[in-house]
SERO-4910 file (N, C-alpha, C, O; in steps of 0.05 Angstrom, whole numbers):
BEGIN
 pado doro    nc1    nc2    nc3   cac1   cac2   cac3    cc1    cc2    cc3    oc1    oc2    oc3
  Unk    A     17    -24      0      0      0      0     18     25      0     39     27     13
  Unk    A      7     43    -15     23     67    -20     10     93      0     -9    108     -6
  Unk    A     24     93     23     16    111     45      2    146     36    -17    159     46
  Unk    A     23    151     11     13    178      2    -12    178    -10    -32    192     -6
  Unk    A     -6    149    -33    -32    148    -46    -58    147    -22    -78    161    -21
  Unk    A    -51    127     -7    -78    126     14    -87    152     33   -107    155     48
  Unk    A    -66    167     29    -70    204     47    -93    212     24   -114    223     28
  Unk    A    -82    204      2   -104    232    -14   -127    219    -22   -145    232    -32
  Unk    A   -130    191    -19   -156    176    -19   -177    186     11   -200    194      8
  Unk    A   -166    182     37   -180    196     52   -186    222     54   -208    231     57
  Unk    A   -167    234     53   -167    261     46   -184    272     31   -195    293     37
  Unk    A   -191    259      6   -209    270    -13   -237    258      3   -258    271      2
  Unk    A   -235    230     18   -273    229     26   -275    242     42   -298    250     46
  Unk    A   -259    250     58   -264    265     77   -275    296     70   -295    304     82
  Unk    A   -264    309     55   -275    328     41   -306    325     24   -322    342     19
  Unk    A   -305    298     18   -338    296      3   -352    295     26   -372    309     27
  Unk    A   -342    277     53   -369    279     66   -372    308     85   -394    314     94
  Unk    A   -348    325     89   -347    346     90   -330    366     84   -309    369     97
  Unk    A   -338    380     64   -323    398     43   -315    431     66   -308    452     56
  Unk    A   -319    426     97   -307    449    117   -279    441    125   -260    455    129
  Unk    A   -282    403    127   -264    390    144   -228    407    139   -214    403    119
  Unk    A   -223    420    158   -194    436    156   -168    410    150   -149    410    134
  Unk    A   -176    392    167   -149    370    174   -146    358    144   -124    349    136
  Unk    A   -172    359    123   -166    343    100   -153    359     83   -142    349     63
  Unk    A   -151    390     88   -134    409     62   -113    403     71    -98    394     54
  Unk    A   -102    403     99    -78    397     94    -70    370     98    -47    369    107
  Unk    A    -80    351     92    -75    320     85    -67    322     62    -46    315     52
  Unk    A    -93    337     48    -86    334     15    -60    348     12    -39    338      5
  Unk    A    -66    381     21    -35    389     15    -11    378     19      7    379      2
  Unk    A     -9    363     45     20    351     45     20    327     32     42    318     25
  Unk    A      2    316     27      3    290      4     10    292    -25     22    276    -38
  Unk    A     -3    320    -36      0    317    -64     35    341    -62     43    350    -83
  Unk    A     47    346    -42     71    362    -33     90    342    -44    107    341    -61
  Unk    A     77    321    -20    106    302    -26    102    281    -55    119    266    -64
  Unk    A     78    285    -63     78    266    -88     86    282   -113     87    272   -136
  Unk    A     91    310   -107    107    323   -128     84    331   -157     88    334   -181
  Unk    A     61    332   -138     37    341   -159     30    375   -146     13    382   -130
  Unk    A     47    388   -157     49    419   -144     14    433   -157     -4    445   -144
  Unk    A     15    427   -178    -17    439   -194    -34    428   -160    -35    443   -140
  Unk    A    -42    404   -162    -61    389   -140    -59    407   -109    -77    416    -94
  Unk    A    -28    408   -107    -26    425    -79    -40    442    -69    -57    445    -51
  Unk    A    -23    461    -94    -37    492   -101    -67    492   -104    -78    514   -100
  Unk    A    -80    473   -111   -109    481   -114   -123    476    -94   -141    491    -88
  Unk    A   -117    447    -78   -127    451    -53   -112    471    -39   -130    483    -27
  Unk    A    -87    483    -31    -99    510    -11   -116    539    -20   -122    558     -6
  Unk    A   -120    534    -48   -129    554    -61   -160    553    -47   -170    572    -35
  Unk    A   -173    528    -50   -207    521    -42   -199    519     -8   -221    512      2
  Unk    A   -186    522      9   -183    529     29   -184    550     41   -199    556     60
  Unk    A   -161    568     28   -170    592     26   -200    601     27   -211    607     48
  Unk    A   -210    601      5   -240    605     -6   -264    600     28   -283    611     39
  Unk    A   -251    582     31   -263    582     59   -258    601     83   -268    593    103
  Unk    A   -248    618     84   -235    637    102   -241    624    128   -258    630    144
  Unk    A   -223    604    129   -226    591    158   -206    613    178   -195    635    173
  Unk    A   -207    602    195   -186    621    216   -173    602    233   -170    607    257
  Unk    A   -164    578    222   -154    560    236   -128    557    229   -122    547    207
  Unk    A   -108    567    251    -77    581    255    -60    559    245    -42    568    230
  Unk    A    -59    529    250    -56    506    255    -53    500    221    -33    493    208
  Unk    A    -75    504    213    -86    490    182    -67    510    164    -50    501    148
  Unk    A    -71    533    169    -58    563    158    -24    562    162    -13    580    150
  Unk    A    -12    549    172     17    546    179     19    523    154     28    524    131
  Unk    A      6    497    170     13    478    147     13    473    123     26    456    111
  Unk    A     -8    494    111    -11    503     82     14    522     76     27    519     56
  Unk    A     17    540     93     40    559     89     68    541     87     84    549     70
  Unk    A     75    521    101     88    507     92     89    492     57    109    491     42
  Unk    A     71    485     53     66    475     23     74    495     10     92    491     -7
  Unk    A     64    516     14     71    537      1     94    543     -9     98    540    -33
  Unk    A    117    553     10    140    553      1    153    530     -5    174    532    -18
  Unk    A    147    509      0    152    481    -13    151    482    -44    166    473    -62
  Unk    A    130    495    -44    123    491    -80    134    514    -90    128    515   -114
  Unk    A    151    539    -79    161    561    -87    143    593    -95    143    612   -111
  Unk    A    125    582    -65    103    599    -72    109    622    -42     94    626    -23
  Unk    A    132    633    -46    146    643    -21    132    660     -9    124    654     14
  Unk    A    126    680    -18    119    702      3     90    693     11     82    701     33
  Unk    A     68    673    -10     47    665      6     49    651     30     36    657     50
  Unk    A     62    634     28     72    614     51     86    629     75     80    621     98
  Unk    A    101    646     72    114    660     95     86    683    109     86    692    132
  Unk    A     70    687     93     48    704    110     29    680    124     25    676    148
  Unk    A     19    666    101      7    637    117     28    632    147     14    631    167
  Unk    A     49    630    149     58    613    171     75    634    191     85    624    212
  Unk    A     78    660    185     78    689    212     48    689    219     39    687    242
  Unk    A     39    691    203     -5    698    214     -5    672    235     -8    675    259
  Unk    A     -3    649    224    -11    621    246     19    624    269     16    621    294
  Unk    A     31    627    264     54    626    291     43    654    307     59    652    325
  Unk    A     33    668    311     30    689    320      9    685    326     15    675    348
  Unk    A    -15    685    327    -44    668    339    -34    639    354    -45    635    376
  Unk    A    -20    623    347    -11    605    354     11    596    365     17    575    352
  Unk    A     32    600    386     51    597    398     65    574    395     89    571    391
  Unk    A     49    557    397     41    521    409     42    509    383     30    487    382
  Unk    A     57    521    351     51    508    332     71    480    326     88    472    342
  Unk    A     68    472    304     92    442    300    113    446    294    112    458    273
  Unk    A    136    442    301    156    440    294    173    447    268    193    459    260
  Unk    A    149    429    258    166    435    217    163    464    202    177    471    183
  Unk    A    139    481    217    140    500    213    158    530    215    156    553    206
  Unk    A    176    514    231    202    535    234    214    518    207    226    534    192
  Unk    A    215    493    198    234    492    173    225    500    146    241    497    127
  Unk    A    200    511    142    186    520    126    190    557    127    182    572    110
  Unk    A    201    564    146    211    595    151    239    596    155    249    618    149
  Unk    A    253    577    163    282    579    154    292    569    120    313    573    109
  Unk    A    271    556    113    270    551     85    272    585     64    289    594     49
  Unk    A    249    594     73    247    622     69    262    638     69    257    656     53
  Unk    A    291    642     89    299    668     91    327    649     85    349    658     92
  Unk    A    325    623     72    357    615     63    347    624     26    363    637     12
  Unk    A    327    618     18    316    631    -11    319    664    -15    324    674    -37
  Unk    A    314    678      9    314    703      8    346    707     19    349    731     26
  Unk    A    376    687     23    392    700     24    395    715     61    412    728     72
  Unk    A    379    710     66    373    704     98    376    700    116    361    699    135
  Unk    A    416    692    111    422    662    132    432    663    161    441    644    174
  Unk    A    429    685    169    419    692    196    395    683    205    395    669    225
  Unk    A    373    691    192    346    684    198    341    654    191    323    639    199
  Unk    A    359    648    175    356    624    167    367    595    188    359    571    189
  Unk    A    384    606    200    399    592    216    376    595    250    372    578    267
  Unk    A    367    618    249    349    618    274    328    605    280    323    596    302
  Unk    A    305    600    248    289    579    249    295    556    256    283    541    271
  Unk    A    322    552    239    330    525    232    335    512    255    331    488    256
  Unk    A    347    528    280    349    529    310    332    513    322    334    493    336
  Unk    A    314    529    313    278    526    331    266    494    326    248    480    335
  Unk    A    281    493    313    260    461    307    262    443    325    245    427    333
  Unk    A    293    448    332    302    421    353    298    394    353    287    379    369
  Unk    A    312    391    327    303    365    317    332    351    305    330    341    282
  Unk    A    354    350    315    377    346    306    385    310    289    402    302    273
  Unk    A    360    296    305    356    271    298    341    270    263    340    250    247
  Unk    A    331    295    260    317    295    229    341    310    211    356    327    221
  Unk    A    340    301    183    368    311    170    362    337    170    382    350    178
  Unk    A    338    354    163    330    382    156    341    405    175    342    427    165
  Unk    A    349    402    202    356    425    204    383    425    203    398    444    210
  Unk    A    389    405    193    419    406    195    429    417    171    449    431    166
  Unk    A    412    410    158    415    421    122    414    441    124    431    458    118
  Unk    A    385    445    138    395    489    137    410    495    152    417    518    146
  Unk    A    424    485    177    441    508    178    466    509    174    482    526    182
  Unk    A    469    483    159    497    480    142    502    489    121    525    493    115
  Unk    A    484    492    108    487    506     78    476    536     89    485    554     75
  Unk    A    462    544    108    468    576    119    491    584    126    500    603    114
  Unk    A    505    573    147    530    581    150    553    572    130    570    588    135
  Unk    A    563    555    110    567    549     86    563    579     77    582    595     78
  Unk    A    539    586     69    539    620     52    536    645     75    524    667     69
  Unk    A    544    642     92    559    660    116    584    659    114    595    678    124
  Unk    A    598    642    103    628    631     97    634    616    128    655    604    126
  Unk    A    625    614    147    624    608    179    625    569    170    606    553    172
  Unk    A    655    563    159    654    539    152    663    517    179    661    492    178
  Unk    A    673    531    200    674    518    224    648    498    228    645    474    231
  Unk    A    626    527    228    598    512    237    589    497    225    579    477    235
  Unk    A    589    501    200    582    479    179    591    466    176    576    451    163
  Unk    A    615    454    178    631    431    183    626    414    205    632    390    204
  Unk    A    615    425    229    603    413    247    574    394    244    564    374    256
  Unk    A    567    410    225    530    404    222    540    379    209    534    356    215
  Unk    A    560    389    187    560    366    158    567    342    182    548    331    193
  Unk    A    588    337    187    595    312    208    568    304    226    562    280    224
  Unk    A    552    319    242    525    310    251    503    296    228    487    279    235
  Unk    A    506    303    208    501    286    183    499    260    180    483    242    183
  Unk    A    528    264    171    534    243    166    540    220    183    548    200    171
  Unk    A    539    219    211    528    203    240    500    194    237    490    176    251
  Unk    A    484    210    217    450    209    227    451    183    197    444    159    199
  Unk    A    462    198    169    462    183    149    486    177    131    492    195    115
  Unk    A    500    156    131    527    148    126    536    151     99    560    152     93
  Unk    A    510    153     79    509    160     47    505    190     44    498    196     21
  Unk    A    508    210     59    491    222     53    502    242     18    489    257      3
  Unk    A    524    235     17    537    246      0    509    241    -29    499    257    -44
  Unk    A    504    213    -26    486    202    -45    464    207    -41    448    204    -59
  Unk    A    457    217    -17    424    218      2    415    242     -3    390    243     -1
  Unk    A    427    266     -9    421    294     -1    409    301    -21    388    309    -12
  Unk    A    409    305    -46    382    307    -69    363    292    -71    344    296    -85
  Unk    A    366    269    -55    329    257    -60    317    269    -29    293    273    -24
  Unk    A    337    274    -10    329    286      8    316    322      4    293    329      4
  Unk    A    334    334      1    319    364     -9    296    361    -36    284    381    -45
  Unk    A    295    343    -43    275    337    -68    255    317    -61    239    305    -75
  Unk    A    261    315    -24    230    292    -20    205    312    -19    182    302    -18
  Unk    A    210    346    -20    182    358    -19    193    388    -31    177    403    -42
  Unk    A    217    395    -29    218    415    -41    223    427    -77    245    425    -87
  Unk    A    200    437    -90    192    442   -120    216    452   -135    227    440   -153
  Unk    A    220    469   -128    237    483   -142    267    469   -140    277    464   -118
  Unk    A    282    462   -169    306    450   -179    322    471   -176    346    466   -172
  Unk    A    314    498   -178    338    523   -168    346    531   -140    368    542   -137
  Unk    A    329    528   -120    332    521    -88    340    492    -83    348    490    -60
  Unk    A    340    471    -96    360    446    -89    379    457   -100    394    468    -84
  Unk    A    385    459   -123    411    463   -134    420    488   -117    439    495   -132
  Unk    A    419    507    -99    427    534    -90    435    521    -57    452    532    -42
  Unk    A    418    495    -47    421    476    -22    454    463    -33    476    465    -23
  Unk    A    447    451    -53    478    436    -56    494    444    -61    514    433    -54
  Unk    A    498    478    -80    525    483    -85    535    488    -53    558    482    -46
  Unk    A    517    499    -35    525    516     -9    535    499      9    550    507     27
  Unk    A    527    466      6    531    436     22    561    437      7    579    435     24
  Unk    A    569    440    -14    588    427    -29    613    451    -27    635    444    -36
  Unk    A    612    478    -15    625    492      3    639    473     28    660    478     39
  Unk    A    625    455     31    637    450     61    646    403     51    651    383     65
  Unk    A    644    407     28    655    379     14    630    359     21    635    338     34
  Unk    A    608    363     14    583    345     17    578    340     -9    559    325    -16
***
């Protein structure tokens, strides 16, 4: 069974039997995210939208998709509006705003999200803030991250483009992730 495929199969009844249900836009969104159907994404948070829900939660995780699919500055208002009503939000949502301000050249801000996640056991914040400090020239730090890496995944030399390409759209932000990884010999 194909876990994604089966996200957007509930996901979608869930929406037939109720077309308010918040939890299924962003099922769908992160389902058709990571299945690399960016049109599908985009249109469910578009009919979400349309709903002018006010649910901070739903509004982050869409804002995440968002800049996932290179839809930046929507996604960064989606996910300041929900962090800011919402204190108490998930985790990945700081890597969806350090995503942001490493695209915008950022890598201060980029390195601060990337902080926030506290998730050293997941490859992603390591990515950002190795290839942030990497384009800080701060290759101490990033040399540090890269070695925490490669403890977590022993290939990663081989691992790191299907990794930045398990949800992120744009081939000019992976390729802008790896030259900055490849600063520090990744």
């Amino acid at each position: 069974m194909d876990p994604l495929a089966e996200g957007v199969k509930c996901g979608q009844k869930a929406l037939s039997i109720d077309p308010r249900c918040q939890h299924s836009y962003q099922t769908l969104g992160l389902a058709y995210l990571f299945q690399h159907r960016r049109k599908y994404c985009l249109q469910i948070i578009d009919q979400w939208i349309k709903l002018k829900s006010n649910a901070a939660g739903i509004a982050g995780g869409l804002g995440f998709c968002f800049i996932c699919t290179g839809e930046y500055e929507q996604g960064y208002r989606l996910l300041s509006e929900s962090i800011q009503v919402n204190p108490y939000y998930q985790w990945w949502f700081n890597a969806g705003l350090s995503i942001y301000h490493f695209q915008k050249n950022e890598y201060d801000d980029a390195v601060y999200w990337a902080e926030k996640m506290q998730r050293q056991s997941i490859p992603w914040e390591l990515i950002l803030k190795a290839a942030s400090y990497a384009e800080m020239k701060n290759f101490n730090a990033a040399k540090i991250c890269t070695q925490e890496l490669v403890q977590i995944i022993p290939d990663l030399s081989n691992s790191l483009k299907p990794i930045l390409g398990s949800f992120l759209q744009s081939e000019e932000l992976i390729n802008r992730f790896l030259i900055a990884l490849k600063k520090v010999d990744l």
